[in-house]
Backbone as a printed PyTorch tensor [residue, N CA C, xyz], in Angstrom:
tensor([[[153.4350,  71.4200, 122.3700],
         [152.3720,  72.1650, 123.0160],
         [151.2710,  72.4530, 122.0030]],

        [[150.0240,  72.4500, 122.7320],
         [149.0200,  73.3070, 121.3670],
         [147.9800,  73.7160, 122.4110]],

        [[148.0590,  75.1040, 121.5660],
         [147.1140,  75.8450, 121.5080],
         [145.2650,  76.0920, 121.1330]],

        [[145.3820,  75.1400, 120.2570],
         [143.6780,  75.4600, 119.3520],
         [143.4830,  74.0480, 118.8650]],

        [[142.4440,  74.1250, 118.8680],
         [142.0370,  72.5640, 118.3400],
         [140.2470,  72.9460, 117.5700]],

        [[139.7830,  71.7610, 117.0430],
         [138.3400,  72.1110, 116.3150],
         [137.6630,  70.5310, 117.0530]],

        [[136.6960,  71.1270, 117.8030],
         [135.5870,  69.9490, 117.8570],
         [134.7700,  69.9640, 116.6770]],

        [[134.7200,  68.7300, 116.2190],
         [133.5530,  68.6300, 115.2060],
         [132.4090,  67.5670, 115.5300]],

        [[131.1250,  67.5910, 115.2910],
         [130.0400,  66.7930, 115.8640],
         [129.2780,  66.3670, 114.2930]],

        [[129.5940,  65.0630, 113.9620],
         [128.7550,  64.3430, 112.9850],
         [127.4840,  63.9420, 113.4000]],

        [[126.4080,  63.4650, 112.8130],
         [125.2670,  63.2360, 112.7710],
         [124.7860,  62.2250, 111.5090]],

        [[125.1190,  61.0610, 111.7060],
         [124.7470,  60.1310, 110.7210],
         [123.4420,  60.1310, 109.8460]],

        [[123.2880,  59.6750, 109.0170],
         [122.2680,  59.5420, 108.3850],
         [121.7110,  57.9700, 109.0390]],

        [[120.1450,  58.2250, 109.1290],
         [120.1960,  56.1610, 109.2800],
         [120.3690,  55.4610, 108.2050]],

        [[121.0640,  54.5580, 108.9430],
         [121.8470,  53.3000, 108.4830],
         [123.1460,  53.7780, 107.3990]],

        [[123.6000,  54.8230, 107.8600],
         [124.9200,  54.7900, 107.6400],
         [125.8380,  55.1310, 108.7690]],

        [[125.8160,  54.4360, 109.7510],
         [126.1520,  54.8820, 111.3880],
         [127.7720,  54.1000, 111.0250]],

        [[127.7490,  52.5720, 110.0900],
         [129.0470,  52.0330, 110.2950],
         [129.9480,  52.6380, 108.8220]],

        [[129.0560,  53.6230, 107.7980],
         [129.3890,  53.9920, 107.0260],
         [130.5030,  55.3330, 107.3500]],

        [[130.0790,  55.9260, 108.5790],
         [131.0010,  56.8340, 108.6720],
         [132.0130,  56.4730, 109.7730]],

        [[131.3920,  55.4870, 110.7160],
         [132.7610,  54.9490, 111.3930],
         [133.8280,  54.4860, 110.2340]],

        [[133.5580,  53.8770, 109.2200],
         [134.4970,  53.1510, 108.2970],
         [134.9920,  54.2590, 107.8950]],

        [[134.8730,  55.9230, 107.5640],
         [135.1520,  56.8460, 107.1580],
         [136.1440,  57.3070, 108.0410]],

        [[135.7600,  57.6600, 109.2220],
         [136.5820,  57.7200, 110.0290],
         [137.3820,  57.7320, 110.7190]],

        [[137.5870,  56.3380, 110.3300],
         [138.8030,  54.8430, 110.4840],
         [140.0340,  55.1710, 109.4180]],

        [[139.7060,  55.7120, 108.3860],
         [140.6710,  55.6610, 106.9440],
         [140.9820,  57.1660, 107.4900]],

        [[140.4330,  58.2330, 108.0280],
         [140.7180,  59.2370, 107.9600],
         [142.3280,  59.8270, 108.6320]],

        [[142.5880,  58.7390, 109.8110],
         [143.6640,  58.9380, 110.4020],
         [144.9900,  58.6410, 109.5900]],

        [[145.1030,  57.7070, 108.4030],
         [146.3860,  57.9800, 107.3200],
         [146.6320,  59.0040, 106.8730]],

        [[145.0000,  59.7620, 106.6530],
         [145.4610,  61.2710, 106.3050],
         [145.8860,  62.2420, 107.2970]],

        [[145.6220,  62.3190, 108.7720],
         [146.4570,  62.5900, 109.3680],
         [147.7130,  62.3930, 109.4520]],

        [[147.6300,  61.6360, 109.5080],
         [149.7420,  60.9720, 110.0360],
         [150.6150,  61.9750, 108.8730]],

        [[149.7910,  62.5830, 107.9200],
         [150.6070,  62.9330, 106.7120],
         [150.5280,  64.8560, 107.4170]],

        [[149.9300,  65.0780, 108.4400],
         [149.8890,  66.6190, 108.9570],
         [150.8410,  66.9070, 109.8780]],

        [[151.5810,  67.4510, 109.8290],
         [153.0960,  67.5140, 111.0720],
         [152.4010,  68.6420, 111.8960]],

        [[151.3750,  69.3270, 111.5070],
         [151.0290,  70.6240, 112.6350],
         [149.8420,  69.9250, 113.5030]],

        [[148.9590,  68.6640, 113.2750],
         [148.0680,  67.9020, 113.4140],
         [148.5720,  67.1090, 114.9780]],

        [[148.8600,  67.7650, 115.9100],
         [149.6380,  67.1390, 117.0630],
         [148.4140,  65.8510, 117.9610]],

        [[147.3060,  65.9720, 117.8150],
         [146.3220,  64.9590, 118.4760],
         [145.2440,  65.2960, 117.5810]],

        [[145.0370,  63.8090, 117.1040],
         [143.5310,  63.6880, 116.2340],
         [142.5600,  62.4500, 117.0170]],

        [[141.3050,  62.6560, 116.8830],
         [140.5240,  62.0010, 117.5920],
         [139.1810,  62.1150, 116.6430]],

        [[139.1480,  60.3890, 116.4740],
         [137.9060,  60.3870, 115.6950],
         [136.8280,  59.5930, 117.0150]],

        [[135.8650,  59.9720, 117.4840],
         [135.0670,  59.4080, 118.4610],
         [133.9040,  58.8930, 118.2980]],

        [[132.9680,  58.2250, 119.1620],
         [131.4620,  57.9700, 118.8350],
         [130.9360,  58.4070, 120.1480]],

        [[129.9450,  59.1010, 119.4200],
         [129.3910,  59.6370, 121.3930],
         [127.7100,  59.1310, 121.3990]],

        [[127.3510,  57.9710, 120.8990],
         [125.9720,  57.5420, 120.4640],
         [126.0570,  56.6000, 119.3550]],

        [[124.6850,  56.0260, 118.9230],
         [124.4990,  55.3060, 117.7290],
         [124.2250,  55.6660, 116.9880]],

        [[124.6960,  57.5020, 116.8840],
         [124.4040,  57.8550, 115.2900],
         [125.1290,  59.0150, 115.0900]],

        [[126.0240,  59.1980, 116.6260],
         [126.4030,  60.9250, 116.5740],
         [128.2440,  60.2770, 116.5410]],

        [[128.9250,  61.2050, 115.5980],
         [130.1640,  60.8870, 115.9830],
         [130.7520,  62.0630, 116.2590]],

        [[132.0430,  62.1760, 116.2530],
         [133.0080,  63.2500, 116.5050],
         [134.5580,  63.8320, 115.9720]],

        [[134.8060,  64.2650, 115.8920],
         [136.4010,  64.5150, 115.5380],
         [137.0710,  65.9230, 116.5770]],

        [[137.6240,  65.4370, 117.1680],
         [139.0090,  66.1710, 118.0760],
         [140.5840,  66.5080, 117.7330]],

        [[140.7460,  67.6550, 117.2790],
         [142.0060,  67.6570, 116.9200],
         [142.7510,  68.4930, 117.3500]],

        [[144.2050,  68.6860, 118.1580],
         [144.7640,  69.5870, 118.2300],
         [145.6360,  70.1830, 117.4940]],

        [[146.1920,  71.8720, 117.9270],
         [147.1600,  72.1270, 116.9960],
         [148.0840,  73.0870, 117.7060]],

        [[149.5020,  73.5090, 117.2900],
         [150.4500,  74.0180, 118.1880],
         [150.1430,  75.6540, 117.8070]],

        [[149.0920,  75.9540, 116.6890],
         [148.5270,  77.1640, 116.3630],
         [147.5750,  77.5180, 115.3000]],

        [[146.9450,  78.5580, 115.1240],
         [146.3390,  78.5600, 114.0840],
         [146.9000,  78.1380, 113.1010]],

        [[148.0090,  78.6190, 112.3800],
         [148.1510,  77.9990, 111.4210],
         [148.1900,  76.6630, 110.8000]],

        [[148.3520,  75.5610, 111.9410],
         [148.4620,  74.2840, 111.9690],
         [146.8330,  73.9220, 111.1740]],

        [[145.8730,  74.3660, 112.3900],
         [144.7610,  74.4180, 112.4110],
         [143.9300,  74.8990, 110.7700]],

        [[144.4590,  75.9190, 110.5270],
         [143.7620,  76.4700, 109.1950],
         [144.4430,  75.2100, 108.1540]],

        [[145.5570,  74.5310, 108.3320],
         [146.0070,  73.6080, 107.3300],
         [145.2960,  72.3770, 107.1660]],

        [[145.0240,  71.9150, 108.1750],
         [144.1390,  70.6370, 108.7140],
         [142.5180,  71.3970, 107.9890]],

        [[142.2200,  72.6050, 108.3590],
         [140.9110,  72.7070, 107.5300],
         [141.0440,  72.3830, 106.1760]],

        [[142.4080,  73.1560, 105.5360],
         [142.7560,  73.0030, 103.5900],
         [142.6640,  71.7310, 103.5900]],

        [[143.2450,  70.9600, 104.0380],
         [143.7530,  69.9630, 103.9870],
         [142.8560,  68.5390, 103.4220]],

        [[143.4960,  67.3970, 103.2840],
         [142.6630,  66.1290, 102.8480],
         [141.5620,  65.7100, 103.5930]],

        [[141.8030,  65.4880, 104.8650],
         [140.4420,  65.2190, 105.5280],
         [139.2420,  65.7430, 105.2380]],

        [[139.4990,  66.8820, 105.7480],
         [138.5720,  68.2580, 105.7680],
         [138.2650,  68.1540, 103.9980]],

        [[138.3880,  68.0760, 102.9540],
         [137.8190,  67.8660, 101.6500],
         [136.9930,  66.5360, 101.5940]],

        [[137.7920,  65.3380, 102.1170],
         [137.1920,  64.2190, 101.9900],
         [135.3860,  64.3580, 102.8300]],

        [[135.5690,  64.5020, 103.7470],
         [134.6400,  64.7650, 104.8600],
         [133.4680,  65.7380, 104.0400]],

        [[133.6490,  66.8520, 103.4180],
         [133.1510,  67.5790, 102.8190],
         [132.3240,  66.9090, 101.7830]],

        [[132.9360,  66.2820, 100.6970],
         [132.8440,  65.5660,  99.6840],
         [131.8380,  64.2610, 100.2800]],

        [[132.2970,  63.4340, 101.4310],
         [131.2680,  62.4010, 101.6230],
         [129.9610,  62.8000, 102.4740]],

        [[130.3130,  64.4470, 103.2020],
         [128.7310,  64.7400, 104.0410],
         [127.2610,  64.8160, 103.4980]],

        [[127.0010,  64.7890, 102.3110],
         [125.5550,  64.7280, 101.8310],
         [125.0930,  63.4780, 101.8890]],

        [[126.3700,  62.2200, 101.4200],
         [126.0270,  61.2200, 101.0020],
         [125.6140,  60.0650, 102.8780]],

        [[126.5990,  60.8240, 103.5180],
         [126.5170,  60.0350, 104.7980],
         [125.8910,  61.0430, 106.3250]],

        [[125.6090,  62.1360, 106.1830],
         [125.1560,  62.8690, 107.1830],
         [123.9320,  63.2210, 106.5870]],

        [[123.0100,  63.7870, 108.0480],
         [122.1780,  64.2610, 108.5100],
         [122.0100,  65.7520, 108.2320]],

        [[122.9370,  66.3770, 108.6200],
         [123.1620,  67.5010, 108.4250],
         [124.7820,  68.0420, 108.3650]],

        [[125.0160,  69.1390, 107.7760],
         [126.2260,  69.6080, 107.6210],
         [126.9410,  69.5180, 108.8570]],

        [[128.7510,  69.4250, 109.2040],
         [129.1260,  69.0820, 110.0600],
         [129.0470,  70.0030, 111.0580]],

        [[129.5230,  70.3210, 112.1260],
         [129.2350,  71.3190, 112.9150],
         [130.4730,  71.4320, 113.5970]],

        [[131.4880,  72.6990, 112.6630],
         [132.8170,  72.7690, 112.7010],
         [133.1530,  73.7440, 114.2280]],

        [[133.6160,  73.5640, 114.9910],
         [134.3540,  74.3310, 116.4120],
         [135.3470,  74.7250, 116.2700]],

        [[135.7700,  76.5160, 116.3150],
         [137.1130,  76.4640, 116.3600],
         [137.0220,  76.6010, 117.9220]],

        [[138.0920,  76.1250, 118.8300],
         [137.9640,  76.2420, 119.8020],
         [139.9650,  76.6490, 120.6520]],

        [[139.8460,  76.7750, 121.4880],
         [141.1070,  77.3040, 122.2480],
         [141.5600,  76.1870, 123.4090]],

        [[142.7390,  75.7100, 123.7870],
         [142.8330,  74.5810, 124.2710],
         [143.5040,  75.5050, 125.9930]],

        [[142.9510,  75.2520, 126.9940],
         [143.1870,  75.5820, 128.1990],
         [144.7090,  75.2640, 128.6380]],

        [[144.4710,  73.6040, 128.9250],
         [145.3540,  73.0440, 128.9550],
         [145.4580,  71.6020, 128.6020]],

        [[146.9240,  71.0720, 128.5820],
         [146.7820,  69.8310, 127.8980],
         [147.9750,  68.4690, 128.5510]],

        [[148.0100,  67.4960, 128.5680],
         [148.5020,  66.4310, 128.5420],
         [149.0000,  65.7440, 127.3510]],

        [[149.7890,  66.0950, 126.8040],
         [150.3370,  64.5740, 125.9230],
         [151.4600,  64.5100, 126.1320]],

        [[151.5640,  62.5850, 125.3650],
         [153.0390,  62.3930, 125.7080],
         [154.4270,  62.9720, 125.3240]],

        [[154.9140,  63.0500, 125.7570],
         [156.5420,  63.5180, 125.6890],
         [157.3120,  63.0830, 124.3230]]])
């Protein structure tokens, strides 16, 4: 089950639109390594805007995934590949579907 999740909304820099898909792409090994990290979602919602969706079974999951590798990496590459700083959501999950 989870509870809380963080929308996040990227904003590419031009012509680094496949620079952060490629970022993006690598980012999910560092997931697989989060056991509180129950659904991660890296998305594209445009040709320059991306996204990240993640759930968690609680805050605490959630505050770990912030400490955590992604969340540094992401940090570390946003000047070089964004527009502007990311635009972190903590948000509350209604309800949910995943698999069994």
């Amino acid at each position: 089950m989870v509870t809380v999740a963080l929308l996040v909304r990227l904003e590419s820099k031009p012509g680094k639109e496949e620079e952060v898909e490629s970022f993006l792409n690598s980012g999910l090994a560092l997931v697989q390594e989060e056991p509180d990290t129950t659904a991660w979602f890296a998305i594209r919602m445009g040709r320059s805007t991306f996204g990240i969706f993640d759930a968690f079974p609680n805050d605490q999951g959630r505050q770990a995934h912030l400490s955590g590798k992604v969340a540094a990496a992401l940090m570390e590459k946003a000047p070089d590949l964004l527009a502007q700083p990311p635009v972190i959501e903590k948000v509350d999950v209604l309800a949910a579907k995943l698999p069994s």
